[in-house]
N, CA, C and O atoms as CSV, one atom per row, in Angstrom:
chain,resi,resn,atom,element,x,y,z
A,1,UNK,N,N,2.107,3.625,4.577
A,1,UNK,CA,C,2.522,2.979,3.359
A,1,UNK,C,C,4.007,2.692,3.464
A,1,UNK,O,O,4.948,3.405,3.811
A,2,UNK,N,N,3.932,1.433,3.061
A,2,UNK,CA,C,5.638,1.199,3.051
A,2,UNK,C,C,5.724,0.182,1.665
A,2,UNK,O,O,4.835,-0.408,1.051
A,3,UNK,N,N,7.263,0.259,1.454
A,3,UNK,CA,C,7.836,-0.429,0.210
A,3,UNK,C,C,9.225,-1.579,0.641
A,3,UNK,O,O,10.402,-1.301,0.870
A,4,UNK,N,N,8.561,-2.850,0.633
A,4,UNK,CA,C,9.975,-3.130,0.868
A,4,UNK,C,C,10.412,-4.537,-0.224
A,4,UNK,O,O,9.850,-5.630,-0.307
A,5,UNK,N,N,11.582,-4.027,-0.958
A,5,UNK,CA,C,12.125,-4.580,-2.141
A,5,UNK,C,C,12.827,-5.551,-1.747
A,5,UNK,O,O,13.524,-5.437,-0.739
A,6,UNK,N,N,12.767,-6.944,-2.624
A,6,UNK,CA,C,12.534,-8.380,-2.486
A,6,UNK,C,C,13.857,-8.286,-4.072
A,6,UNK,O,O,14.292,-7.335,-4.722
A,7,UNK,N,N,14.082,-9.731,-4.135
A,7,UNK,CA,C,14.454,-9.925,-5.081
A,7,UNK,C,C,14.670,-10.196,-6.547
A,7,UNK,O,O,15.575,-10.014,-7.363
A,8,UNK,N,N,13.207,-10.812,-6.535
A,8,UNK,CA,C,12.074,-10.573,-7.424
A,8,UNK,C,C,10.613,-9.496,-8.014
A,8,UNK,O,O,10.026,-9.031,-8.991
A,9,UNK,N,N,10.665,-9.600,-6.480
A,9,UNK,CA,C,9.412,-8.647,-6.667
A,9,UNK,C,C,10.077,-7.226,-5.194
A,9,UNK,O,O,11.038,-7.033,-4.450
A,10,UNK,N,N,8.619,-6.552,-5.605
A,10,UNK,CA,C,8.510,-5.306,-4.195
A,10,UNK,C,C,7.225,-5.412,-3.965
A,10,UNK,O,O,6.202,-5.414,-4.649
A,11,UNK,N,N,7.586,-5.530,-2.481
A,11,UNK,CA,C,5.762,-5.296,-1.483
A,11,UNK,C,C,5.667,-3.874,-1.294
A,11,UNK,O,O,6.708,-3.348,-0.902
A,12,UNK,N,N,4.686,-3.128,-1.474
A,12,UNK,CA,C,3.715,-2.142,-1.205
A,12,UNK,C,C,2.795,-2.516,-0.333
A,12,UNK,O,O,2.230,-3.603,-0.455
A,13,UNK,N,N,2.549,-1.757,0.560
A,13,UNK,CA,C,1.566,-2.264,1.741
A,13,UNK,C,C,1.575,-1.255,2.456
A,13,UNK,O,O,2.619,-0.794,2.918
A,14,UNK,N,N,0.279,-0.693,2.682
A,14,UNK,CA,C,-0.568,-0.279,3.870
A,14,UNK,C,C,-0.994,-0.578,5.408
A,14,UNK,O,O,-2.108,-1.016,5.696
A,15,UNK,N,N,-0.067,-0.315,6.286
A,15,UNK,CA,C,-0.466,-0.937,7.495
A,15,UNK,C,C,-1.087,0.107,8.421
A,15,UNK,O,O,-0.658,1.259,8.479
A,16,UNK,N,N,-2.145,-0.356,9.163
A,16,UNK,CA,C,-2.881,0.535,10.098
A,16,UNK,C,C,-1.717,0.350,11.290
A,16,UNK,O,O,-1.298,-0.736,11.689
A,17,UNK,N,N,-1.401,1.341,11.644
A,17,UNK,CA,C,-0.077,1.302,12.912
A,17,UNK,C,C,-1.165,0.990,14.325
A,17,UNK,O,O,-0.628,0.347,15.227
A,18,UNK,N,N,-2.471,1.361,14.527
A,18,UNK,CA,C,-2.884,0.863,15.856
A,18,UNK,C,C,-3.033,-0.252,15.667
A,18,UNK,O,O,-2.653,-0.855,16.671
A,19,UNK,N,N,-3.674,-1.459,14.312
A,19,UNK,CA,C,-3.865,-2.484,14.445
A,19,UNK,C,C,-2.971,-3.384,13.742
A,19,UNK,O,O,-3.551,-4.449,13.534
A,20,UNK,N,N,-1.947,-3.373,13.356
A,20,UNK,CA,C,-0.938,-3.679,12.424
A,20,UNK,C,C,-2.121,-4.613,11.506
A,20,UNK,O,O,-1.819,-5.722,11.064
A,21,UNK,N,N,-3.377,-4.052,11.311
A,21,UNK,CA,C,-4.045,-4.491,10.122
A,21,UNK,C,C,-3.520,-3.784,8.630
A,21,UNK,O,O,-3.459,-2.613,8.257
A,22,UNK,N,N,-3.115,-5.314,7.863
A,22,UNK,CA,C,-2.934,-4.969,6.493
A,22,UNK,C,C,-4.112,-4.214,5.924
A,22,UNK,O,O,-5.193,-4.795,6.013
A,23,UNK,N,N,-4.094,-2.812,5.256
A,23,UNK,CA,C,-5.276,-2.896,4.311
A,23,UNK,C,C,-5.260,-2.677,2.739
A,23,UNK,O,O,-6.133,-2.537,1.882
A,24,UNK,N,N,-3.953,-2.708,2.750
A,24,UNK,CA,C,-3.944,-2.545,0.679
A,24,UNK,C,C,-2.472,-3.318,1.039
A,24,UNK,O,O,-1.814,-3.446,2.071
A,25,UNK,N,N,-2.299,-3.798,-0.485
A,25,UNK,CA,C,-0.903,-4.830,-0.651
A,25,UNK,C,C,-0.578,-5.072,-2.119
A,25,UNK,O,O,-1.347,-5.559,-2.948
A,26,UNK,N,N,0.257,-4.797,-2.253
A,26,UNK,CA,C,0.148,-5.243,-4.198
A,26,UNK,C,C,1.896,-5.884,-4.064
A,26,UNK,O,O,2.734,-5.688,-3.184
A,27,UNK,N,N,1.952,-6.552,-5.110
A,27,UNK,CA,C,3.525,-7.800,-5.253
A,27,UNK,C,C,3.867,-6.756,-6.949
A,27,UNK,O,O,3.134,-6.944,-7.920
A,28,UNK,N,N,4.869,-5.887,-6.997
A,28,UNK,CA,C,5.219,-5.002,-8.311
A,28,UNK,C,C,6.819,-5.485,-8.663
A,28,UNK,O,O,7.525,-5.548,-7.657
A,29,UNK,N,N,7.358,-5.766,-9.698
A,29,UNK,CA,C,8.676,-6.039,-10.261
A,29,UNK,C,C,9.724,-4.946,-10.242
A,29,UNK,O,O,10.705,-5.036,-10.980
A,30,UNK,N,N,9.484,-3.496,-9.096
A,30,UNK,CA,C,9.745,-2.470,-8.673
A,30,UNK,C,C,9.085,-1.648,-8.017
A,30,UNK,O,O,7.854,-1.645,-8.054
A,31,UNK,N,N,9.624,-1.001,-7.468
A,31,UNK,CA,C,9.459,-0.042,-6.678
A,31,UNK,C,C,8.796,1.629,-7.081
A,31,UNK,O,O,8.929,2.643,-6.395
A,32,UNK,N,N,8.108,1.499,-8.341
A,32,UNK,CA,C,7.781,2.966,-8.965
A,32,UNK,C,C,7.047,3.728,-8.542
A,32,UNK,O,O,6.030,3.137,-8.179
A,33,UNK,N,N,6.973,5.110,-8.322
A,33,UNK,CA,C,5.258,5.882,-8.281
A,33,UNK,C,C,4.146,5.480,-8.329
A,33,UNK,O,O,3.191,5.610,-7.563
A,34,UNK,N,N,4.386,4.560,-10.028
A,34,UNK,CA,C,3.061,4.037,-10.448
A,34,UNK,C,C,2.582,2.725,-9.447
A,34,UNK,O,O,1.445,2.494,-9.034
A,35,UNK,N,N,3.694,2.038,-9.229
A,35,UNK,CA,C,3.194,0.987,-8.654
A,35,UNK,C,C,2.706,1.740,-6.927
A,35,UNK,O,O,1.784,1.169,-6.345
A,36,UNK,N,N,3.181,2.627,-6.428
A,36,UNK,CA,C,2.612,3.232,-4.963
A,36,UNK,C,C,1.391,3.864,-5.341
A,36,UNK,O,O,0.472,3.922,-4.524
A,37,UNK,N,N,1.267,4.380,-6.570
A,37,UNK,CA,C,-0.009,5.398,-6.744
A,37,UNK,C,C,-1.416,4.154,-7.126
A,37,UNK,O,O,-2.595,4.509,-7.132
A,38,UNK,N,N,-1.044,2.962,-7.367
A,38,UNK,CA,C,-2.250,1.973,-7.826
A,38,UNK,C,C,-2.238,1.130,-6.581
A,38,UNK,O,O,-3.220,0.404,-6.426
A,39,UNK,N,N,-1.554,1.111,-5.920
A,39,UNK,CA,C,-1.824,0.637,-4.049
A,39,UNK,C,C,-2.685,1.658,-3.424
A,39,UNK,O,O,-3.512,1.329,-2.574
A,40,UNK,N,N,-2.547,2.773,-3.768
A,40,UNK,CA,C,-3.070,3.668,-3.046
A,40,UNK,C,C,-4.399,3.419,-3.770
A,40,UNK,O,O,-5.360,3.083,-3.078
A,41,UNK,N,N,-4.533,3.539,-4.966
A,41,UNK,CA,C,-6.060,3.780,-5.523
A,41,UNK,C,C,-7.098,2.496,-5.174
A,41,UNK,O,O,-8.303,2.490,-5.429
A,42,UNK,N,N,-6.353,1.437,-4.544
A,42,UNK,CA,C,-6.669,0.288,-4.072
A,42,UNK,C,C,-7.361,0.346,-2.504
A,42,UNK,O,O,-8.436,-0.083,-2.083
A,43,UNK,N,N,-6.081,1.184,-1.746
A,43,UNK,CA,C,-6.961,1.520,-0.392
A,43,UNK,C,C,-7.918,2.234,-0.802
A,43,UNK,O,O,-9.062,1.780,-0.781
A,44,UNK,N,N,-7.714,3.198,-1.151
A,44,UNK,CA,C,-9.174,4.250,-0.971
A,44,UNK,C,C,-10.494,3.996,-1.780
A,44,UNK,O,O,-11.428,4.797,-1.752
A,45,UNK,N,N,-10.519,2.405,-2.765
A,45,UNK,CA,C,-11.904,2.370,-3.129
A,45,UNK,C,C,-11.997,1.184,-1.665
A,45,UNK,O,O,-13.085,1.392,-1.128
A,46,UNK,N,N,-11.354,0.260,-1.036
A,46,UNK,CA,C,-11.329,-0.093,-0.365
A,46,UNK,C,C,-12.008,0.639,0.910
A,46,UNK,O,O,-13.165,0.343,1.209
A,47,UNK,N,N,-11.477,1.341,1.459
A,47,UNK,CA,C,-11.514,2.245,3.095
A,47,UNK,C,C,-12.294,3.701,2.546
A,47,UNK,O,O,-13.424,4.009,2.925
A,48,UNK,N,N,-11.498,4.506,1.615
A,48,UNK,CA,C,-12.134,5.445,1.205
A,48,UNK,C,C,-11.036,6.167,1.747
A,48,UNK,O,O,-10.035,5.636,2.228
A,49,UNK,N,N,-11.301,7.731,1.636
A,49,UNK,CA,C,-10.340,8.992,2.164
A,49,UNK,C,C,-10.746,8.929,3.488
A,49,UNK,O,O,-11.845,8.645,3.963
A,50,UNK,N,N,-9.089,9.414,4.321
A,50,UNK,CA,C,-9.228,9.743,5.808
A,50,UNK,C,C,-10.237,10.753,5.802
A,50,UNK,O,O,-10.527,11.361,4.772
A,51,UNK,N,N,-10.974,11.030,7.284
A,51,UNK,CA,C,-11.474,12.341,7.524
A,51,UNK,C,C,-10.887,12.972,8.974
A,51,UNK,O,O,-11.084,12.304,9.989
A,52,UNK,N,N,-10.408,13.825,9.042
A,52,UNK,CA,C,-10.431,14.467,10.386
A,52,UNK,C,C,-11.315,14.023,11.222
A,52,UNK,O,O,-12.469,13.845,10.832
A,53,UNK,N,N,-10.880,13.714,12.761
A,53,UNK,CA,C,-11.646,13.374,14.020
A,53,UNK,C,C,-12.433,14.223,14.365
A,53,UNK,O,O,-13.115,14.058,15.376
């Protein structure tokens, strides 16, 4: 998960580091908790929770 603040807006985004596949993304008017904690609730109905290998 990363955050990177724009001038208008902030990207939130999820990147898979082996596939630099995007999988969650939201455009927020800051940078808050709330806005990282509703990206997140986005991947995981998306992908779901990690599991151990």
């Amino acid at each position: 998960m990363d955050g990177s603040p724009g001038p208008r807006y902030a990207l939130i985004v999820f990147i898979d580091d082996a596939t630099s596949r995007l999988l969650a993304l939201g455009f927020f008017r800051s940078e808050p908790t709330e806005a990282c904690m509703e990206t997140l609730r986005d991947h995981l109905a998306a992908h779901g929770r990690r599991a151990a290998a």
